[in-house]
N, C-alpha and C positions, 0 to 999 in steps of 0.2 A: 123313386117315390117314397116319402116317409109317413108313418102312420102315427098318431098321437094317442099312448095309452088313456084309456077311459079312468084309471086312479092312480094317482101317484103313489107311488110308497118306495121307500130304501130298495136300494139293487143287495144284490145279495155276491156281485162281483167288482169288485175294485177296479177304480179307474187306469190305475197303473198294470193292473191282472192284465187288462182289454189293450191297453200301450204297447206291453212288452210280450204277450199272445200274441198279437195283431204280427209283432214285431219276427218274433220265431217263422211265423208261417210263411208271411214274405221273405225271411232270405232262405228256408226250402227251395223256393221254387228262384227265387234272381241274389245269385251270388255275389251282385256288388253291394245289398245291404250290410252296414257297420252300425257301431253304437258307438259312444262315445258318455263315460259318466264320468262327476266329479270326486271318485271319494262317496259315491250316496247310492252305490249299485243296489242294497236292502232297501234302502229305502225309495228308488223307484220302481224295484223289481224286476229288476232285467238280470237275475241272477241265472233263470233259466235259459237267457240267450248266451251268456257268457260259457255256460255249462255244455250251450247246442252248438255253438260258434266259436270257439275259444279262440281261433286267428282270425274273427271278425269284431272283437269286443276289446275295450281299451278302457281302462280306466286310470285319467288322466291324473288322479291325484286332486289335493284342493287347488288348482290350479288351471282356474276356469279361463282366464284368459289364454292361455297356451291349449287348450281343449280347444275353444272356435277355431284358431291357429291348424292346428292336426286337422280338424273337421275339414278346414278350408283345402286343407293338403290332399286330404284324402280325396274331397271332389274333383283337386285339380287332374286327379289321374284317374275319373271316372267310376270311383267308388261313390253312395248313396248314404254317408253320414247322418244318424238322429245321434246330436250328444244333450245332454239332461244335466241339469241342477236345479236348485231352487228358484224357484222367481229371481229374487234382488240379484242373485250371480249370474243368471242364465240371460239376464239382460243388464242392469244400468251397470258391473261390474265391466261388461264383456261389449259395450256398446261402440267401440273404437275398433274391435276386430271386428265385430259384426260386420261393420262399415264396411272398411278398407278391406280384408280379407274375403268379406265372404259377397257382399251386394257390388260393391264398387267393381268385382273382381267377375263377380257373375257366374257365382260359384252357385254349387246345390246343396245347398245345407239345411238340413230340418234341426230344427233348437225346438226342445221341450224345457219351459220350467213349471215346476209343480208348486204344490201348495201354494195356489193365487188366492190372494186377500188373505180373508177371516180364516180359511181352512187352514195356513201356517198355527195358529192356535196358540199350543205353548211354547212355540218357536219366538213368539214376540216380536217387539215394532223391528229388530233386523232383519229379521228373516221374514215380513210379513210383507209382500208386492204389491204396494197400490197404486204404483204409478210404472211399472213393468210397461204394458201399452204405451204409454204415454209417451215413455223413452226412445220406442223403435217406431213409434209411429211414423215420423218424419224423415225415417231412411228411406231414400228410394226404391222403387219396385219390390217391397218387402211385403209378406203376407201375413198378415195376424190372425189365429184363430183362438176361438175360445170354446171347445165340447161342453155339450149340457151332462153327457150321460156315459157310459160305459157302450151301447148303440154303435153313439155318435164318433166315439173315439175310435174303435175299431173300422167303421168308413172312412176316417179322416187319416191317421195310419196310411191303409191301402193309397188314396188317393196323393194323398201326398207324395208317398214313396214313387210315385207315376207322374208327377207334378213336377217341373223343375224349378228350379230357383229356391231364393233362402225365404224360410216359414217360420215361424214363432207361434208357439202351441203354448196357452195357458193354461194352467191345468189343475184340477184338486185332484190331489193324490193316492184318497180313498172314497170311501163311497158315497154315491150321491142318490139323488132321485130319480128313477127312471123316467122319462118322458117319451119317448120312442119304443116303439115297438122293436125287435128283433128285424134285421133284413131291411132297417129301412133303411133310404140313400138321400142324399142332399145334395148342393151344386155349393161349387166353392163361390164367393162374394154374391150370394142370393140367400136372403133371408126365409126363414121357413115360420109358416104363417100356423099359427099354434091357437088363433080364436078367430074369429072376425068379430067386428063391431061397427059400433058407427058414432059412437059421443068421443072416447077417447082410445088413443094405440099408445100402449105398450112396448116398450121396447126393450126386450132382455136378451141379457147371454149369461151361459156358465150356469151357478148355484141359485142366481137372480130368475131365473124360466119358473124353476118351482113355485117361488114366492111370487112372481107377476101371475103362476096363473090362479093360484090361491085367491089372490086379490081381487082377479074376473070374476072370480064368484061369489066374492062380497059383493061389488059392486053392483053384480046382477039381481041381488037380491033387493038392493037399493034403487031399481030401476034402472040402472045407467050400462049401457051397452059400451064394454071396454074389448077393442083387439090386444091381443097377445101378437105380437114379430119375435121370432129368436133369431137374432141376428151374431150367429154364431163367430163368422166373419166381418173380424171389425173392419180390414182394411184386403182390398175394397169391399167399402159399404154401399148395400145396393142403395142406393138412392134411388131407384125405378122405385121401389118397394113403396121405398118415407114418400115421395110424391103423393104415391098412388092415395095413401093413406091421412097423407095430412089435407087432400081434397075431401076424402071421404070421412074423418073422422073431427078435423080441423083443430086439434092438440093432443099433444104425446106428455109422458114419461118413460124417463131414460129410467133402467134399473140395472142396475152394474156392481159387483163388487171390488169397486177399483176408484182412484180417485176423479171425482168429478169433472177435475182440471188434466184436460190432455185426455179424459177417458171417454166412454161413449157417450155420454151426456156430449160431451164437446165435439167429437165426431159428428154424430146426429144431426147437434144443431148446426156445426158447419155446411149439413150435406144439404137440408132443409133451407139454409141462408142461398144456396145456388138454383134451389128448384122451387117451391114452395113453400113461403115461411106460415112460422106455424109456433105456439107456444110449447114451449118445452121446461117442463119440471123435471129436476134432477134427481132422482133417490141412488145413493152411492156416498164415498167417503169424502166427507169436506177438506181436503186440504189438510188433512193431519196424519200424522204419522200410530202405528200399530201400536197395540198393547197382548200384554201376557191374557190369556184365560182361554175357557173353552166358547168352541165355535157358537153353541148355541149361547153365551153371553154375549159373544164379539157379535153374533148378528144383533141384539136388541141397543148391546152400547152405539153401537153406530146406525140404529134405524134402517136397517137391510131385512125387513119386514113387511108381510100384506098391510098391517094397519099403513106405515111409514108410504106406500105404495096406492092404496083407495085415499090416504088423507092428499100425497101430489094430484091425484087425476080429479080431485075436485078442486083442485087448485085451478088446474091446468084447464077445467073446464069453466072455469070462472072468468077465466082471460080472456077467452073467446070472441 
C-alpha cells in the first residue's frame, strides 16, 4: 500500500543514494546480486557497492554494448545483473543486445539508464533520452519502468531484483520531489492512483507526477475536477486502470518527459484505442531533439509545466 505525501517539496536523498543503497542491502542478504557500469560508477553512485562487493562489481568501460553482453553472461549462469548508463547508451545504443542477448535469450537482466529527459541538463541533446522508451518498447516481454521519487525507487530495486526477466529503469539521477511517503509499496504494471476526479485524468510518470499534481490544483481552483494516475510502469500499461477512468472522467492528458511519439502519450492512447476511446492531449517533447541549459529552463523550453498541463486538460475537455 502507498500513501501520498500531503506537500511536495525536494527529497533531501538522491535518486541514485536510494539505487545503489537499495542495491548494497540486497546483495548482503542474496549473493547473486552484480552491478555492471559504464565508465560512470561517480556518477550513478554505486561506488559503495564496488567498495562492499568488489568481486561483484564490473565496470565495463565506455563500452556499453559489450556490458549488456557480460550482463547477459552473467544471467546465463544465474547471477542477478543491474548494469547502468545514461539513457541514450543504456538503450537506443545497446538496443540489438538487449534484443538477442538478453529478451530473445530470456535472460534476467535489470538496465538502469539515468538522467531521463530534461534532467541530462548540461549534458545536452546527446546525452538527453526522449525517446529511450520509445526504443525498447517494442521488444518483447520487456518491462519498462519509470520511479517518481527516491520511495519508489528503493521498492522497485527490491522488487525487481525478485522479478525475473529484462527491465529498463528510467531514471533522474539526482534529486526529485517526493510524493510517497516512506514504506510505501506499489504493484509492477498497475498504476497508483495519486487524485481522483471526474472532468479529466491525468496521466503521469517520473518528474511529470509533481507537475500533474501541481496542475490538479490549479485546476481545482478552476472548478474542474482532474484525476492524477502515476503510471510508473509504462509497459505493461494497466489499461484496467485507463478504462476505468476514461468512463469515469471521459478524457486524459498524457504528461511525460519523453517524446510524445513512441512515448506515453502514444502508449495510453494505444491502450484506450483497445478498451475505451477517449480524447487524449499530449504534454511531453514534440519530436525534437535536447538542448544544453538547466533543468528548470529545459522544463519551460519545452512546456513540461502545470500551466502547459491545466492549458491540455481544457483542451482535452473541450473534445468531449
Amino acid at each position: 500500500m502507498y500513501k501520498v505525501k500531503a506537500n511536495l517539496e525536494k527529497e533531501t536523498v538522491e535518486m541514485r543514494a536510494a539505487y545503489a543503497g537499495t542495491l548494497v542491502e540486497l546483495a548482503k542478504e542474496n549473493d547473486k546480486i552484480c552491478i555492471l557500469d559504464a565508465d560512470l560508477v561517480g556518477s550513478s553512485g554505486v561506488k559503495p557497492f564496488f567498495k562492499a562487493f568488489p568481486d561483484r562489481a564490473y565496470d565495463c568501460g565506455i563500452q556499453e554494448s559489450n556490458m549488456i553482453g557480460v550482463a547477459a553472461g552473467l544471467s546465463s549462469v544465474g547471477m542477478i545483473p543491474f548494469a547502468h548508463s545514461f539513457g541514450p547508451f543504456a538503450s537506443r545504443r545497446v538496443v540489438d543486445q538487449i534484443f538477442i542477448s538478453c529478451a530473445y535469450a530470456k535472460q534476467n537482466v535489470k538496465i538502469l539508464g539515468s538522467d531521463a529527459g530534461v534532467t541530462a541538463a548540461y549534458n545536452g541533446g546527446t546525452h538527453m533520452p526522449f525517446e529511450d522508451m520509445g526504443c525498447l518498447n517494442s521488444i518483447a516481454g520487456i518491462t519498462l519502468v519509470e520511479p517518481t521519487d527516491s520511495v519508489m525507487v528503493k521498492w522497485l530495486v527490491k522488487k525487481l531484483a525478485e522479478t525475473y526477466g529484462v527491465q529498463y529503469i528510467r531514471m533522474n539521477r539526482k534529486l526529485s520531489y517526493g510524493v510517497f511517503e516512506e514504506g510505501s509499496e506499489f504493484e509492477l504494471g498497475k498504476a497508483a492512483t495519486l487524485r481522483d476526479g471526474t472532468d479529466v485524468c491525468i496521466v503521469a510518470s517520473g518528474i511529470m507526477v509533481e507537475v500533474a499534481l501541481k496542475a490538479a490544483d490549479e485546476l481545482q481552483k478552476e472548478g474542474i475536477s482532474a484525476a492524477v494516475l502515476n503510471t510508473f510502469t509504462w509497459k505493461p500499461m494497466d489499461e484496467e486502470a485507463l478504462a476505468r477512468y476514461s468512463k469515469k472522467c471521459g478524457c486524459f492528458v498524457t504528461a511525460e518527459n519523453h517524446n510524445v511519439v513512441g512515448g506515453l502519450g502514444s502508449i495510453v492512447s494505444s491502450a484506450l484505442a483497445k478498451t475505451v476511446p477517449a480524447p487524449v492531449e499530449m504534454v511531453g517533447i514534440y519530436d525534437t531533439f535536447g538542448e544544453v541549459g538547466t533543468e528548470a529552463f529545459l522544463r519551460e523550453r519545452f512546456d513540461l509545466t502545470p500551466a502547459a498541463v491545466v492549458a491540455a486538460a481544457k483542451r482535452a475537455i473541450a473534445r468531449k
